[in-house]
C-alpha positions as CSV (number, residue, x, y, z in Angstrom):
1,X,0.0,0.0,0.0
2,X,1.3,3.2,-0.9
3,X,1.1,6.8,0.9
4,X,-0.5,9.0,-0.8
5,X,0.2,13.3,-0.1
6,X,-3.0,14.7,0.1
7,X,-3.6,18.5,0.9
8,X,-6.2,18.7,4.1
9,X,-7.7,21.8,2.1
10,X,-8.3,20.4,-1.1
11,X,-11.4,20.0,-1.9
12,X,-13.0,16.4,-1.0
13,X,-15.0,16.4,-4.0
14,X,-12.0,17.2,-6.4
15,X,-9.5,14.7,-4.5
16,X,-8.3,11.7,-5.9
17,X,-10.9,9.1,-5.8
18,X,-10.7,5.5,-5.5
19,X,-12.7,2.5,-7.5
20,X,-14.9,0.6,-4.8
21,X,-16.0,-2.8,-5.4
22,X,-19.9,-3.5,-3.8
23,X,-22.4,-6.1,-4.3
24,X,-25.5,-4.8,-2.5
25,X,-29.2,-6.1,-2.0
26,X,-31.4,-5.3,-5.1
27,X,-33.7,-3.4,-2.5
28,X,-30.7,-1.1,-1.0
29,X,-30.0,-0.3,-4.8
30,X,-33.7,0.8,-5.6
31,X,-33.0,2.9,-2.4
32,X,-30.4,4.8,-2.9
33,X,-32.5,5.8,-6.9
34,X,-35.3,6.4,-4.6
35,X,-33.0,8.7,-2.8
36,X,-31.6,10.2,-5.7
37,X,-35.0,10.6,-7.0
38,X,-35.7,12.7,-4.1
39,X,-32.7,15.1,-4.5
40,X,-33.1,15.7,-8.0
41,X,-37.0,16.6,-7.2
42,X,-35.5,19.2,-4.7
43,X,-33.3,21.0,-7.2
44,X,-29.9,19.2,-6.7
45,X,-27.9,17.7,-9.6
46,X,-25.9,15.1,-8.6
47,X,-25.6,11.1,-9.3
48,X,-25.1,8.2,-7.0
49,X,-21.7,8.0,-6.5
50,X,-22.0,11.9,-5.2
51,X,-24.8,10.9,-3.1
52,X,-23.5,8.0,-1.7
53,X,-20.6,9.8,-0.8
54,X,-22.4,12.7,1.1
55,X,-23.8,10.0,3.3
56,X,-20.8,8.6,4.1
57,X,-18.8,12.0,4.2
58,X,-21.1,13.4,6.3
59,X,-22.1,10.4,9.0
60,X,-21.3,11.5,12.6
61,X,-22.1,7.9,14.2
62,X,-20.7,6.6,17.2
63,X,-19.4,2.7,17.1
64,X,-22.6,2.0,19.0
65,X,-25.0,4.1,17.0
66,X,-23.3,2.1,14.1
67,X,-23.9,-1.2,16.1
68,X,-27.3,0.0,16.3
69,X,-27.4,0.4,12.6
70,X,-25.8,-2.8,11.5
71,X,-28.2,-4.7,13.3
72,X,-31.3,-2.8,12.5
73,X,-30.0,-3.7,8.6
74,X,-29.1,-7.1,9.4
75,X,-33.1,-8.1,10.6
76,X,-34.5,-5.5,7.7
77,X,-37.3,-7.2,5.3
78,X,-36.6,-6.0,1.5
79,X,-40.0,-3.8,2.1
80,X,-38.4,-2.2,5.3
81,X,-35.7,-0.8,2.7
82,X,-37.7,0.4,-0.1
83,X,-38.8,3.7,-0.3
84,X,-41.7,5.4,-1.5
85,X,-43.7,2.1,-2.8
86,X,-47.3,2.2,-4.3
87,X,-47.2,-1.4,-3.3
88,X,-47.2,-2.0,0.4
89,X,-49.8,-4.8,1.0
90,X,-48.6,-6.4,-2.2
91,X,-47.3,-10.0,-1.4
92,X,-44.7,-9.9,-4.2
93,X,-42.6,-6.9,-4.6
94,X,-41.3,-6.4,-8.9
95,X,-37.8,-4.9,-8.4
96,X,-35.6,-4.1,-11.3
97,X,-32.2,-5.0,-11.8
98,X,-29.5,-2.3,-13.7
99,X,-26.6,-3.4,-15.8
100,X,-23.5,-1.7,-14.4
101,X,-22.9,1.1,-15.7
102,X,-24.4,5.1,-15.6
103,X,-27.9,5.1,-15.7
104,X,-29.6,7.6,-17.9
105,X,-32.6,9.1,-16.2
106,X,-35.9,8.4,-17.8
């Protein structure tokens, strides 16, 4: 692993960046374009890499509110995680699956 020089008062947005590999639930990924969705429809433009990065950048959580976290996520049901569904007493949920890749918006 190599040190890299960074300048403290760069800024974080314009920083080197680094390729992360994920695999996440189909319903976390409909959540964070439900997300999106919702900061688009307040006036921001950004994409999910941006938002996903906020969160991150931005989370103040203590090991135990993380703790608290992780295992609220761990006993989830995939219609805990969705947002904004038209579909709540359905007894199937139809959730769609992206290539990788960017996503035009429709």
């Amino acid at each position: 692993m190599d040190d890299i020089p960074v300048d403290p008062h760069e800024a974080v947005t314009r920083s080197r960046d680094k390729q992360v590999g994920l695999r996440l639930p189909l319903a976390v990924d409909q959540r964070i374009d439900a997300l999106l969705a919702r900061a688009t429809e307040a006036g921001e433009r950004t994409n999910r890499k941006e938002l996903i990065a906020a969160l991150l950048a931005t989370a103040e959580l203590s090991g135990e509110e993380l703790g608290r976290m992780l295992r609220q996520y761990r006993t989830s049901k995939v219609g805990d995680v969705l947002l904004d569904r038209d579909d709540s007493e359905a007894d199937v949920i139809q959730l769609v699956s992206h290539k990788p890749g960017p996503r035009i918006a429709r």
